[in-house]
mmCIF entry with sequence, helices, sheets and N, C-alpha, C, O atoms, coordinates in Angstrom:
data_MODEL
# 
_entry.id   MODEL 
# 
_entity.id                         1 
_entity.type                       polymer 
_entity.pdbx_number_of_molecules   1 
# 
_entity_poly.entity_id                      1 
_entity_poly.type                           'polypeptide(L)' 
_entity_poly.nstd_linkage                   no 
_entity_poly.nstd_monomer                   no 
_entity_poly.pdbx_seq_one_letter_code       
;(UNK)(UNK)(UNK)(UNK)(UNK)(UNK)(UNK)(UNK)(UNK)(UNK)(UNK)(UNK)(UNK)(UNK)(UNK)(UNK)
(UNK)(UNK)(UNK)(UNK)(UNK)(UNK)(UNK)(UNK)(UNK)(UNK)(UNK)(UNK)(UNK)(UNK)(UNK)(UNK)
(UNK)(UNK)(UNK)(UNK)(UNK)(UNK)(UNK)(UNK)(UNK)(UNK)(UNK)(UNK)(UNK)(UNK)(UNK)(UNK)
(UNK)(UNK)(UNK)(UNK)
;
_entity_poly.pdbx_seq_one_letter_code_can   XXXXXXXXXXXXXXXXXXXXXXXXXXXXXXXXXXXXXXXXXXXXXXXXXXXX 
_entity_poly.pdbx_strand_id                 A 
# 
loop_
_entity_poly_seq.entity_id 
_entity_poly_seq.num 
_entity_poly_seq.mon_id 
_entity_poly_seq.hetero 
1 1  UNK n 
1 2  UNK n 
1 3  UNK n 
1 4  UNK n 
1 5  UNK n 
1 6  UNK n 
1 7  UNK n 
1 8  UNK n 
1 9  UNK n 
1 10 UNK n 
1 11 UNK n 
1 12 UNK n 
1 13 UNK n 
1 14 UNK n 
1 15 UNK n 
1 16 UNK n 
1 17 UNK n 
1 18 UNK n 
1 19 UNK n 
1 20 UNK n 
1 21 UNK n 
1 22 UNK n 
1 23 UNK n 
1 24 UNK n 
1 25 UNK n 
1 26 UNK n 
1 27 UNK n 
1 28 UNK n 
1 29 UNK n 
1 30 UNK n 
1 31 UNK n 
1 32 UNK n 
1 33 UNK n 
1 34 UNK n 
1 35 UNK n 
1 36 UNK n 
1 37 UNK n 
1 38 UNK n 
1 39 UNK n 
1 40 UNK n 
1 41 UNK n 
1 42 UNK n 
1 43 UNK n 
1 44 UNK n 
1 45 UNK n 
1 46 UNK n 
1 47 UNK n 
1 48 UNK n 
1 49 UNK n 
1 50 UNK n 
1 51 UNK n 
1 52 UNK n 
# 
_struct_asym.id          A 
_struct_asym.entity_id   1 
# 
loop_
_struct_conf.conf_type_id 
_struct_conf.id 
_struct_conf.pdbx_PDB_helix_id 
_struct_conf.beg_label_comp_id 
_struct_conf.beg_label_asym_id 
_struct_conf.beg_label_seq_id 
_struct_conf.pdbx_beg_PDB_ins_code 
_struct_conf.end_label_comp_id 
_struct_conf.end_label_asym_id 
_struct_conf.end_label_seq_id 
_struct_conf.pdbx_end_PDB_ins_code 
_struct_conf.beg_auth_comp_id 
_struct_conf.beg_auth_asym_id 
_struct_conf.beg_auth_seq_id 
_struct_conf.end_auth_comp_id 
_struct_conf.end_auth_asym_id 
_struct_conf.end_auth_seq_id 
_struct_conf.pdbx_PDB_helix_class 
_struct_conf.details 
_struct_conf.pdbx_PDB_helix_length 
HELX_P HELX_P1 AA1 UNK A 3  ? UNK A 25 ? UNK A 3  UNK A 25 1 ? 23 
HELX_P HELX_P2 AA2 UNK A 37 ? UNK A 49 ? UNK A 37 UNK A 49 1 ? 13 
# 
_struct_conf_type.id          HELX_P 
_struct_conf_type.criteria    ? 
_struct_conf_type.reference   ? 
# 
loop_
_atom_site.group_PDB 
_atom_site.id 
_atom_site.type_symbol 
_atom_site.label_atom_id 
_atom_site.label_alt_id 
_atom_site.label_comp_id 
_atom_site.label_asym_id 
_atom_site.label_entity_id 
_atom_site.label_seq_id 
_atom_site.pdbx_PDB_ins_code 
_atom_site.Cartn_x 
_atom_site.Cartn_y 
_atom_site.Cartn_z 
_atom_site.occupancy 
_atom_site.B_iso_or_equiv 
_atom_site.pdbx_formal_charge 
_atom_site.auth_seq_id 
_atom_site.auth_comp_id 
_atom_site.auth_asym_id 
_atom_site.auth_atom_id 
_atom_site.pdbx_PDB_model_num 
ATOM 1   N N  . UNK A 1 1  ? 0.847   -1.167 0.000  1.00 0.00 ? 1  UNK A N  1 
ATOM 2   C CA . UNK A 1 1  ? 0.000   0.000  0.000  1.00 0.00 ? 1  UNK A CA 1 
ATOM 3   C C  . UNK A 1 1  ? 0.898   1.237  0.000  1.00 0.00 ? 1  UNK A C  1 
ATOM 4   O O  . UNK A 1 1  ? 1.802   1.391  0.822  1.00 0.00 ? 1  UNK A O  1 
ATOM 5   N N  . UNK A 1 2  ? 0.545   2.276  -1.149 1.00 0.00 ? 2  UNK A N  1 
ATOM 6   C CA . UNK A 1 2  ? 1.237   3.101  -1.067 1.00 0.00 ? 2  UNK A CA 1 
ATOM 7   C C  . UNK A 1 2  ? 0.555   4.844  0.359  1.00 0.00 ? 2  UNK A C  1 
ATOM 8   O O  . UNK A 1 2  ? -0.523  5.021  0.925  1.00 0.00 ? 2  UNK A O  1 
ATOM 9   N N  . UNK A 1 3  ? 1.684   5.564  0.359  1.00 0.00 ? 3  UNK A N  1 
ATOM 10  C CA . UNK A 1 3  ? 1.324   6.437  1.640  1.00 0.00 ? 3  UNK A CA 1 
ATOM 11  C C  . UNK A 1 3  ? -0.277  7.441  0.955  1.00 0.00 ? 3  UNK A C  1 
ATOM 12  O O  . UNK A 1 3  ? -1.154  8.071  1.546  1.00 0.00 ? 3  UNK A O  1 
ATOM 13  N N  . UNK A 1 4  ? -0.045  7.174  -0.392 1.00 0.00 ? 4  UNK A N  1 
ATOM 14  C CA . UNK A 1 4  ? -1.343  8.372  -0.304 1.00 0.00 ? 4  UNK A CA 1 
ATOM 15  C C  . UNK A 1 4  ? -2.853  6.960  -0.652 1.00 0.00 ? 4  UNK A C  1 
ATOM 16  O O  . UNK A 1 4  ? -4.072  7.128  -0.667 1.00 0.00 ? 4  UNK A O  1 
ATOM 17  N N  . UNK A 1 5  ? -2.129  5.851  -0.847 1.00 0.00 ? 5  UNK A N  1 
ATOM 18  C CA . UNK A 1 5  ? -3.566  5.102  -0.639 1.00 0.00 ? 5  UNK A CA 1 
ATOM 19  C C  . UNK A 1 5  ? -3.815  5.106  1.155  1.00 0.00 ? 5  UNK A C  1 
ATOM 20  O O  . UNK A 1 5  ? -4.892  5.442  1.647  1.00 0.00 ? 5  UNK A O  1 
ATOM 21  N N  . UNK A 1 6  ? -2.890  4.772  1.791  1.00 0.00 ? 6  UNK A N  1 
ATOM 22  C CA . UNK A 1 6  ? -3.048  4.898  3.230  1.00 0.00 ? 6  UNK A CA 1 
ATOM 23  C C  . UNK A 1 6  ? -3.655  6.458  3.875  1.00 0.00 ? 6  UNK A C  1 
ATOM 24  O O  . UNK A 1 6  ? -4.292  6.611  4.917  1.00 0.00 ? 6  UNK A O  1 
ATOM 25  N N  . UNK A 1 7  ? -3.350  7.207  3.175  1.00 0.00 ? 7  UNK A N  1 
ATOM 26  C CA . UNK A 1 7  ? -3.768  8.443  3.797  1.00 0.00 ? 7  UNK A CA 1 
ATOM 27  C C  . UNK A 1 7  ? -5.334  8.878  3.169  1.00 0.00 ? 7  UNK A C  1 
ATOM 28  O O  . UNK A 1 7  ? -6.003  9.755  3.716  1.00 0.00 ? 7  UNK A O  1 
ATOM 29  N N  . UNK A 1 8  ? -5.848  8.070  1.842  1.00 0.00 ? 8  UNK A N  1 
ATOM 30  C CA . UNK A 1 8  ? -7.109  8.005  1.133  1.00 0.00 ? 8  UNK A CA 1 
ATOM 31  C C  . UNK A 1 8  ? -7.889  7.371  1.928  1.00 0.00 ? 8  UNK A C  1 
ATOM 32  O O  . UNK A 1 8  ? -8.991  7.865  2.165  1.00 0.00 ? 8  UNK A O  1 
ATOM 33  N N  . UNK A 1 9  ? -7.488  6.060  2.563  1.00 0.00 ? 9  UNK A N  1 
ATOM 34  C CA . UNK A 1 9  ? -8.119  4.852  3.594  1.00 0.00 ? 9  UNK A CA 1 
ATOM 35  C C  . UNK A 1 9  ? -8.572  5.927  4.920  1.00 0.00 ? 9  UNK A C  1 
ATOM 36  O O  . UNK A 1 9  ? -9.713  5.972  5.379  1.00 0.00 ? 9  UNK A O  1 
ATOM 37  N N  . UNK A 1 10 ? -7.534  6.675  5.355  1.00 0.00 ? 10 UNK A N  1 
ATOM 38  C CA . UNK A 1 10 ? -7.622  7.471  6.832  1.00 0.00 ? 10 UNK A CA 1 
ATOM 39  C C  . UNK A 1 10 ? -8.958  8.247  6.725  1.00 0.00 ? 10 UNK A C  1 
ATOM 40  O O  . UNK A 1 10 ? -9.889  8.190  7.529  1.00 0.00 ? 10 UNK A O  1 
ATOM 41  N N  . UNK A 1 11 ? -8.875  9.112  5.394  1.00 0.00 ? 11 UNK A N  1 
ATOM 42  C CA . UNK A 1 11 ? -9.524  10.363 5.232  1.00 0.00 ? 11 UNK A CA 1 
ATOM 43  C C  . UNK A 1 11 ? -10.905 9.882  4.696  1.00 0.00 ? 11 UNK A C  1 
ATOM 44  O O  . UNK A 1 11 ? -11.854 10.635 4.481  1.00 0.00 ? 11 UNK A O  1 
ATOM 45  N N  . UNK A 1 12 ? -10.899 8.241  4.463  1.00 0.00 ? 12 UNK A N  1 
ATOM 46  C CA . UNK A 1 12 ? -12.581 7.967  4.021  1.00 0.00 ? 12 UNK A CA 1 
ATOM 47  C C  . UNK A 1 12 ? -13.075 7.701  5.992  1.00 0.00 ? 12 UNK A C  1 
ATOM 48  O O  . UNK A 1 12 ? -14.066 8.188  6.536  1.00 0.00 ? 12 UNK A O  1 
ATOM 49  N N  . UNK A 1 13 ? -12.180 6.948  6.549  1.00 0.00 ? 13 UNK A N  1 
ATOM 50  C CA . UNK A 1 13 ? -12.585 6.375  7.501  1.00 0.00 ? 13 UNK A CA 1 
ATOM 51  C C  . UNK A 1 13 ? -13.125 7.709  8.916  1.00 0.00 ? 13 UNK A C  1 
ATOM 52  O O  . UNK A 1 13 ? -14.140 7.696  9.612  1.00 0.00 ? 13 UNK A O  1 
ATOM 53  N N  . UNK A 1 14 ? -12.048 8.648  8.897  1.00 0.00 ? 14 UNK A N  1 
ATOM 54  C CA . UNK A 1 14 ? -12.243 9.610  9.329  1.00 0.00 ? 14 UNK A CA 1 
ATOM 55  C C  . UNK A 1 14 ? -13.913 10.642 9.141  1.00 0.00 ? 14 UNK A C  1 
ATOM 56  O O  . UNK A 1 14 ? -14.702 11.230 9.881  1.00 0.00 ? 14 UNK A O  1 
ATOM 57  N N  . UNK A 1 15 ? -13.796 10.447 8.136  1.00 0.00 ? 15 UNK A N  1 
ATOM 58  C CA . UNK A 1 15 ? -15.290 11.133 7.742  1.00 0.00 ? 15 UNK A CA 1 
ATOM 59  C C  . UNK A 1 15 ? -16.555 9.746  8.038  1.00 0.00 ? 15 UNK A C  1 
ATOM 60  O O  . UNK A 1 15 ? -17.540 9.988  8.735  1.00 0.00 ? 15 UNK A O  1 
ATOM 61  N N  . UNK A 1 16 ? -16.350 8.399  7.438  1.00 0.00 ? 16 UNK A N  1 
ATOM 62  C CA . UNK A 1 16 ? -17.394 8.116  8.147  1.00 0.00 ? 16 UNK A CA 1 
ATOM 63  C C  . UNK A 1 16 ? -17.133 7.993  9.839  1.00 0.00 ? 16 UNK A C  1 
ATOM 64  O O  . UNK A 1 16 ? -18.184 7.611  10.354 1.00 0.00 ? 16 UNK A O  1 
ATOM 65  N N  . UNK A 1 17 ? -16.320 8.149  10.610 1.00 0.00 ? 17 UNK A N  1 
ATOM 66  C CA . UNK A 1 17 ? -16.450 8.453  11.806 1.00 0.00 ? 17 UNK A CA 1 
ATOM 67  C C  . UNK A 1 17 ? -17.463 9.504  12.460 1.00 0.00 ? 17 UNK A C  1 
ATOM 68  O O  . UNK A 1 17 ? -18.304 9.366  13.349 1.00 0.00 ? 17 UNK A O  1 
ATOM 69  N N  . UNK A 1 18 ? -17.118 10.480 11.781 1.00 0.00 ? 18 UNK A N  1 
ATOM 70  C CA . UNK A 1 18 ? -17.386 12.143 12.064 1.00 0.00 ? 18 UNK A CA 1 
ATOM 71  C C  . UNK A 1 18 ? -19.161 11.700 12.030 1.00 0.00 ? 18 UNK A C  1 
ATOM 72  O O  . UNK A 1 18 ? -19.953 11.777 12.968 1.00 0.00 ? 18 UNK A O  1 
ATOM 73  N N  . UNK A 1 19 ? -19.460 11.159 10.410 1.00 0.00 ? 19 UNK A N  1 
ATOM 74  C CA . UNK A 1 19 ? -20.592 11.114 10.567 1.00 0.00 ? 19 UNK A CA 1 
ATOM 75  C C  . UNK A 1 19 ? -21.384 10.050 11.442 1.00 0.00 ? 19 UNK A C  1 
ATOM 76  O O  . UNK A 1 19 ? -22.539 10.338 11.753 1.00 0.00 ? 19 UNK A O  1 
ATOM 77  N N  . UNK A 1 20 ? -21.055 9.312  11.698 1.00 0.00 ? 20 UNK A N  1 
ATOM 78  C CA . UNK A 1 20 ? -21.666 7.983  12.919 1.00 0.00 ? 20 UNK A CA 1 
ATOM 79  C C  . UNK A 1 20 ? -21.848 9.042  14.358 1.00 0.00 ? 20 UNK A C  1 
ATOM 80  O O  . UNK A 1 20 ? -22.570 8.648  15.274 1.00 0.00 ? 20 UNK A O  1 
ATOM 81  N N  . UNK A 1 21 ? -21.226 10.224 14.447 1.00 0.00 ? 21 UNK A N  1 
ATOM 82  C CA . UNK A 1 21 ? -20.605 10.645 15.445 1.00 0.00 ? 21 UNK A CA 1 
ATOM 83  C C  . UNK A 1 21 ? -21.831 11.543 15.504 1.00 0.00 ? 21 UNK A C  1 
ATOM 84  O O  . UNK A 1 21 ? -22.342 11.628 16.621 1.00 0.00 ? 21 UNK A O  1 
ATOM 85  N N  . UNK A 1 22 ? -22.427 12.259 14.477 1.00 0.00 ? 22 UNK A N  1 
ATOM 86  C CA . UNK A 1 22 ? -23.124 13.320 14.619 1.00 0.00 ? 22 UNK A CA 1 
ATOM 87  C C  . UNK A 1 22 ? -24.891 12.526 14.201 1.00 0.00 ? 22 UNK A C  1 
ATOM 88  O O  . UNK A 1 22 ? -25.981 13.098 14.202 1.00 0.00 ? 22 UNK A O  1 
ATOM 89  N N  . UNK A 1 23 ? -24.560 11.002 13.872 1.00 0.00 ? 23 UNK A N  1 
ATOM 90  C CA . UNK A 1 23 ? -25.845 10.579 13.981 1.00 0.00 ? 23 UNK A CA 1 
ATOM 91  C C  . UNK A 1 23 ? -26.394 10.343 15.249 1.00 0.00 ? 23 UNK A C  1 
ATOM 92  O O  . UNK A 1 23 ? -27.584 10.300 15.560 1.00 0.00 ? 23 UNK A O  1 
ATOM 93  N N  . UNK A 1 24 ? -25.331 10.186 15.991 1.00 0.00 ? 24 UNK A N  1 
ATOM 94  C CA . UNK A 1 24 ? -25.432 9.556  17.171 1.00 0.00 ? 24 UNK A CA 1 
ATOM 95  C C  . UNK A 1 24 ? -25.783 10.653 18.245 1.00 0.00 ? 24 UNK A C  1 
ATOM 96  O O  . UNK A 1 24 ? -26.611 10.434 19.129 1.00 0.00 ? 24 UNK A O  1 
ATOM 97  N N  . UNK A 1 25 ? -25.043 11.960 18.109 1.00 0.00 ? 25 UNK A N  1 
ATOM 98  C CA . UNK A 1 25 ? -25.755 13.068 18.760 1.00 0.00 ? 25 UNK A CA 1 
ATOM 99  C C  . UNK A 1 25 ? -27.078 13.375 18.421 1.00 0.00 ? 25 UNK A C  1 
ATOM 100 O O  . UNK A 1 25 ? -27.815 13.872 19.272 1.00 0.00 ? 25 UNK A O  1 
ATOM 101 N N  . UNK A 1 26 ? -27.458 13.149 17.326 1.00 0.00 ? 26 UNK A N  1 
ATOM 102 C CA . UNK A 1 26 ? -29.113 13.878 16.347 1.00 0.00 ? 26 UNK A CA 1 
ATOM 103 C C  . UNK A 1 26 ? -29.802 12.402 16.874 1.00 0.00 ? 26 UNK A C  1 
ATOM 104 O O  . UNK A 1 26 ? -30.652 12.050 16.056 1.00 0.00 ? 26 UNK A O  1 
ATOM 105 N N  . UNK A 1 27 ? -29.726 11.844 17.536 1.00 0.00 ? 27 UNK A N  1 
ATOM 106 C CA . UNK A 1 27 ? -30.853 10.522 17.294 1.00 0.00 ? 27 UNK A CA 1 
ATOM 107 C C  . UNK A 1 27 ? -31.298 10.340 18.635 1.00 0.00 ? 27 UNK A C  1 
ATOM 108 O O  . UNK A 1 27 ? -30.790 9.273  18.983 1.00 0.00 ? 27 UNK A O  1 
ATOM 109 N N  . UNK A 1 28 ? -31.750 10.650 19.268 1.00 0.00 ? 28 UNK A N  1 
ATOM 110 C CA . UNK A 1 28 ? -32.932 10.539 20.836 1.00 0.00 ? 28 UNK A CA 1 
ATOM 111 C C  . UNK A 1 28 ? -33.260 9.292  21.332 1.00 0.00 ? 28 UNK A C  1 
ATOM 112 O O  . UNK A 1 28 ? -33.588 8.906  22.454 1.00 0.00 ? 28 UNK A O  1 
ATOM 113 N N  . UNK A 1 29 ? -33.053 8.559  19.921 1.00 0.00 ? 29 UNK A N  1 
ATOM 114 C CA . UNK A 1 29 ? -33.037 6.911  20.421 1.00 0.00 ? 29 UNK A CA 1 
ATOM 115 C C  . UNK A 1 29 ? -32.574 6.424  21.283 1.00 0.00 ? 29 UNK A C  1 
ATOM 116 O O  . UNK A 1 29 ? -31.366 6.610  21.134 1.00 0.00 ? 29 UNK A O  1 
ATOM 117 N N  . UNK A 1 30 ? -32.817 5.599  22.610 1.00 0.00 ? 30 UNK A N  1 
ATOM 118 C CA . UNK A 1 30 ? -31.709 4.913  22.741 1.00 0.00 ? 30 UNK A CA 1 
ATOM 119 C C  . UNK A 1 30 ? -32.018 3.016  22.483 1.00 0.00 ? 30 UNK A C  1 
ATOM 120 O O  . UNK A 1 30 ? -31.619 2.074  23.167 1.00 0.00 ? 30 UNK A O  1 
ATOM 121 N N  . UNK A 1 31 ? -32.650 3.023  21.552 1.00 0.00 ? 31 UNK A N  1 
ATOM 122 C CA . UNK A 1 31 ? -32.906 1.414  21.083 1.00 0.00 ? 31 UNK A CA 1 
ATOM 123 C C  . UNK A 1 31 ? -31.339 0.981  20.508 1.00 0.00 ? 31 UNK A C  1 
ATOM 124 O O  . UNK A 1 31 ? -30.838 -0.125 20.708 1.00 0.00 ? 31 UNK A O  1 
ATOM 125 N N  . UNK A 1 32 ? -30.791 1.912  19.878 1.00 0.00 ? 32 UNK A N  1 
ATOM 126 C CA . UNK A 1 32 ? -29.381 1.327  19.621 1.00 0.00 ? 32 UNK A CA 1 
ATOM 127 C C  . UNK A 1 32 ? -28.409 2.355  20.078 1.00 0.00 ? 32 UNK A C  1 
ATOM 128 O O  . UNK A 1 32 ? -28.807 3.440  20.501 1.00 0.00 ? 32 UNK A O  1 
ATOM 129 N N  . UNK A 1 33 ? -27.196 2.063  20.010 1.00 0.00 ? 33 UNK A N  1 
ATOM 130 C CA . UNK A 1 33 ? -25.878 3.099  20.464 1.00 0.00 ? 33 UNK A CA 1 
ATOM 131 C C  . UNK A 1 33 ? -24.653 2.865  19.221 1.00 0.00 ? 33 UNK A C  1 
ATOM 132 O O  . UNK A 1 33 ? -23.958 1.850  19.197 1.00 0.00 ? 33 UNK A O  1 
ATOM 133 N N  . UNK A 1 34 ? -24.575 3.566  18.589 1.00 0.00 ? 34 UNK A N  1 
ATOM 134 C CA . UNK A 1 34 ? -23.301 3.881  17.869 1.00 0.00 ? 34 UNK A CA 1 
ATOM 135 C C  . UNK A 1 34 ? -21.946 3.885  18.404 1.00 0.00 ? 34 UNK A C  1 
ATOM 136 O O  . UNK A 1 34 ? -20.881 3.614  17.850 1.00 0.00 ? 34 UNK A O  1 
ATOM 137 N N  . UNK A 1 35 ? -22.215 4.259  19.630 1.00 0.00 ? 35 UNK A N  1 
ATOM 138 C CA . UNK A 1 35 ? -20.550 4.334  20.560 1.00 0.00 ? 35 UNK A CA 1 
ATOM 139 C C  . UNK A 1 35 ? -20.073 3.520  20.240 1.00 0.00 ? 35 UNK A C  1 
ATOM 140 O O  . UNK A 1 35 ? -18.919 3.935  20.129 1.00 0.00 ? 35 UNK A O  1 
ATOM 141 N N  . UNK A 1 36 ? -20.065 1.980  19.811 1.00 0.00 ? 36 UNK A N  1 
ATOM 142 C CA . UNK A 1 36 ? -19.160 1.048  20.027 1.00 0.00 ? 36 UNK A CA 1 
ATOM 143 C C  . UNK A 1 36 ? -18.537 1.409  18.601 1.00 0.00 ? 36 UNK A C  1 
ATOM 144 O O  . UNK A 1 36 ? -17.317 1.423  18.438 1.00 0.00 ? 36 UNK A O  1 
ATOM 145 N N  . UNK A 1 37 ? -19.579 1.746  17.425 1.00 0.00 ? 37 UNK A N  1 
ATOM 146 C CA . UNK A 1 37 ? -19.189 1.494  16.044 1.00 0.00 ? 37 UNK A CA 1 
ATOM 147 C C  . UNK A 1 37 ? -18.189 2.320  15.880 1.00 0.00 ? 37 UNK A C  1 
ATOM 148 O O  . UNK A 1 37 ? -17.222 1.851  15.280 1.00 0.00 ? 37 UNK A O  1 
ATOM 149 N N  . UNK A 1 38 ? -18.094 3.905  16.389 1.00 0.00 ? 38 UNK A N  1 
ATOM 150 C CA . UNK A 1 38 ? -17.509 4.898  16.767 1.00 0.00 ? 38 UNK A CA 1 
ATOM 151 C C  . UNK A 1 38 ? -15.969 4.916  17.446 1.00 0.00 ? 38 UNK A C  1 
ATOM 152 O O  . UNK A 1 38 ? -14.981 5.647  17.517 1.00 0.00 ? 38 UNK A O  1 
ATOM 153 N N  . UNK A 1 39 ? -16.425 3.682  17.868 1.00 0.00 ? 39 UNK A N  1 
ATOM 154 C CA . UNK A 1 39 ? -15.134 3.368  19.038 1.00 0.00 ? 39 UNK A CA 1 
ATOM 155 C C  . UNK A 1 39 ? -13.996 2.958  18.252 1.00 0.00 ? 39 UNK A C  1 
ATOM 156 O O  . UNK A 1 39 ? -12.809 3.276  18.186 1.00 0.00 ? 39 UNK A O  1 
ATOM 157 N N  . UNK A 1 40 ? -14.974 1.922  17.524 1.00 0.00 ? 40 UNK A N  1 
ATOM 158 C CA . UNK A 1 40 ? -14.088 0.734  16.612 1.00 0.00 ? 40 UNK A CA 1 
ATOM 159 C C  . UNK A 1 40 ? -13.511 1.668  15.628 1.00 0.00 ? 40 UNK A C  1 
ATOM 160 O O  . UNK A 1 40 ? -12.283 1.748  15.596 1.00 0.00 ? 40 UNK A O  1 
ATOM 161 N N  . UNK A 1 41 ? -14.175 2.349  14.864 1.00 0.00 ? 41 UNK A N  1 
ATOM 162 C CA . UNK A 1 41 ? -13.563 3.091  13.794 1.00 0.00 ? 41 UNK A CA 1 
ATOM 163 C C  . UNK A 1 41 ? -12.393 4.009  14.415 1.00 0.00 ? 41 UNK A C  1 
ATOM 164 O O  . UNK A 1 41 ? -11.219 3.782  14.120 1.00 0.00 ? 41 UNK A O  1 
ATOM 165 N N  . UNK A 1 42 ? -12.685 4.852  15.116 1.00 0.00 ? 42 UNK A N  1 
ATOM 166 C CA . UNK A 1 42 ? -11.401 5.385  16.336 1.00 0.00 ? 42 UNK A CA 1 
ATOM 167 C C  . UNK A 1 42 ? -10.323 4.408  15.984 1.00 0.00 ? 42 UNK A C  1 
ATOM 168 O O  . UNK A 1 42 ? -9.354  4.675  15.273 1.00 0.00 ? 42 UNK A O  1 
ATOM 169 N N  . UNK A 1 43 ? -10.613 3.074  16.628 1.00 0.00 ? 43 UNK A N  1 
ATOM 170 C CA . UNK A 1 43 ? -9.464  2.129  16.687 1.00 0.00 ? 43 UNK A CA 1 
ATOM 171 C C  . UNK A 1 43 ? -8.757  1.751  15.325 1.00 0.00 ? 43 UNK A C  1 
ATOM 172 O O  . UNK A 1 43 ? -7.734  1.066  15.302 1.00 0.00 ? 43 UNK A O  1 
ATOM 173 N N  . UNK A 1 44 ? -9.331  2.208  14.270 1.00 0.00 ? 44 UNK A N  1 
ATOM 174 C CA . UNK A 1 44 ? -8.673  1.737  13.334 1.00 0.00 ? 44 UNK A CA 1 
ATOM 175 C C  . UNK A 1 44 ? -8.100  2.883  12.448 1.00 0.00 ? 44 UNK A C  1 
ATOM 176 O O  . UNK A 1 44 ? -7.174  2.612  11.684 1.00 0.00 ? 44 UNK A O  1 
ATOM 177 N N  . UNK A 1 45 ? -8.612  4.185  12.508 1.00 0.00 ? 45 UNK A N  1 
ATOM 178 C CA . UNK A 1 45 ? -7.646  5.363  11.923 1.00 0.00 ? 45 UNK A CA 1 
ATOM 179 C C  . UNK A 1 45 ? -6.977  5.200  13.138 1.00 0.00 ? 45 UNK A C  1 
ATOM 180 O O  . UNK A 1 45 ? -5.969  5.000  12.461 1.00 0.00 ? 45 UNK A O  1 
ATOM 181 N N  . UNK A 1 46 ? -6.662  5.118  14.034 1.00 0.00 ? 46 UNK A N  1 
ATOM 182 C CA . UNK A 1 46 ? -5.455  5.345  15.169 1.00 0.00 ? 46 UNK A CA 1 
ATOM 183 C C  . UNK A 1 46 ? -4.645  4.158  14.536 1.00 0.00 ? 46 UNK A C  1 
ATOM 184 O O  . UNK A 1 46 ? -3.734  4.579  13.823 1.00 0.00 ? 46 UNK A O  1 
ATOM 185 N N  . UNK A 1 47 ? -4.720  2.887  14.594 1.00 0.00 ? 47 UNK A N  1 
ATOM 186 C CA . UNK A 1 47 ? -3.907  1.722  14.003 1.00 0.00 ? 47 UNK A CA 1 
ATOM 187 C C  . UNK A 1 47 ? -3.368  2.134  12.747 1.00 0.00 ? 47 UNK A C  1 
ATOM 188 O O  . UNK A 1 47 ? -2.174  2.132  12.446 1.00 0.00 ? 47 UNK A O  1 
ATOM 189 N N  . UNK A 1 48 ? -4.157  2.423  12.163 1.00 0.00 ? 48 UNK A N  1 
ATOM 190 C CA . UNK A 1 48 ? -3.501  2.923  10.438 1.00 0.00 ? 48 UNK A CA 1 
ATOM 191 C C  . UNK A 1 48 ? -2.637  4.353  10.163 1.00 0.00 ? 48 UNK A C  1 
ATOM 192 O O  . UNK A 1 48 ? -1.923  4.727  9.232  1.00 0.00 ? 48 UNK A O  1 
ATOM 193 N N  . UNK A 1 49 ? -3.063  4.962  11.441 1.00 0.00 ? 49 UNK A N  1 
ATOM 194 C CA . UNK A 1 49 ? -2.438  6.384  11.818 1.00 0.00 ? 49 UNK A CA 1 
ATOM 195 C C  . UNK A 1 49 ? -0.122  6.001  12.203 1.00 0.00 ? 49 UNK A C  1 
ATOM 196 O O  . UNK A 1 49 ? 0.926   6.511  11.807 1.00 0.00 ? 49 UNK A O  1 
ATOM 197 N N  . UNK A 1 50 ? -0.460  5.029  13.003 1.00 0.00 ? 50 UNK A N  1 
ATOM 198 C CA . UNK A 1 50 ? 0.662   4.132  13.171 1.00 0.00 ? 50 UNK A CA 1 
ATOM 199 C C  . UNK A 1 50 ? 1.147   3.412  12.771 1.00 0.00 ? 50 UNK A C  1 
ATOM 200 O O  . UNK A 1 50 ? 1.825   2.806  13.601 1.00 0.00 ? 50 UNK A O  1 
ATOM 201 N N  . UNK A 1 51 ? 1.244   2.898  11.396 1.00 0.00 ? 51 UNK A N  1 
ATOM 202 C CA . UNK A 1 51 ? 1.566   1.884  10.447 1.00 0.00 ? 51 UNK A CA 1 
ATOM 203 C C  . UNK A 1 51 ? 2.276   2.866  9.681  1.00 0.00 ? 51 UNK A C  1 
ATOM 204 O O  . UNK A 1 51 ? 2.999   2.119  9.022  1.00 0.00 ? 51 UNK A O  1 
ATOM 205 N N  . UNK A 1 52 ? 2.556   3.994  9.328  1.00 0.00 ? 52 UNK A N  1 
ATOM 206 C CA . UNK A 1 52 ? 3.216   4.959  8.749  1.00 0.00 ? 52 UNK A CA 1 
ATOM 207 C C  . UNK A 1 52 ? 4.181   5.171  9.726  1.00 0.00 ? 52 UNK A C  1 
ATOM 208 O O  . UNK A 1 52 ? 5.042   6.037  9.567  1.00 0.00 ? 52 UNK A O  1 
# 
C-alpha cells in the first residue's frame, strides 16, 4: 500500500467516523448506540495512523 492510498483509507474512515458521530448526537433513540461502532472506527484510523 502506497502512503497516499493509506492516507485516502484514513480520510474515508475519518469522515465516516465524524458522521456515525453526529448521527449519534441527532438521534434521541436509545434502542441502539453507535458508541461502540464509533469506538471501533477510532481504533482503526489510530492503528492505520501508526503503520506509517
Amino acid at each position: 500500500m502506497t502512503e497516499e492510498q493509506a492516507d485516502t483509507i484514513i480520510d474515508i474512515l475519518s469522515s465516516i467516523d465524524s458522521r456515525l458521530s453526529s448521527i449519534e448526537s441527532n438521534t434521541p433513540s436509545t434502542s441502539y448506540d453507535l458508541s461502540d461502532v464509533c469506538s471501533k472506527l477510532d481504533d482503526v484510523v489510530t492503528a492505520i495512523n501508526h503503520m506509517g
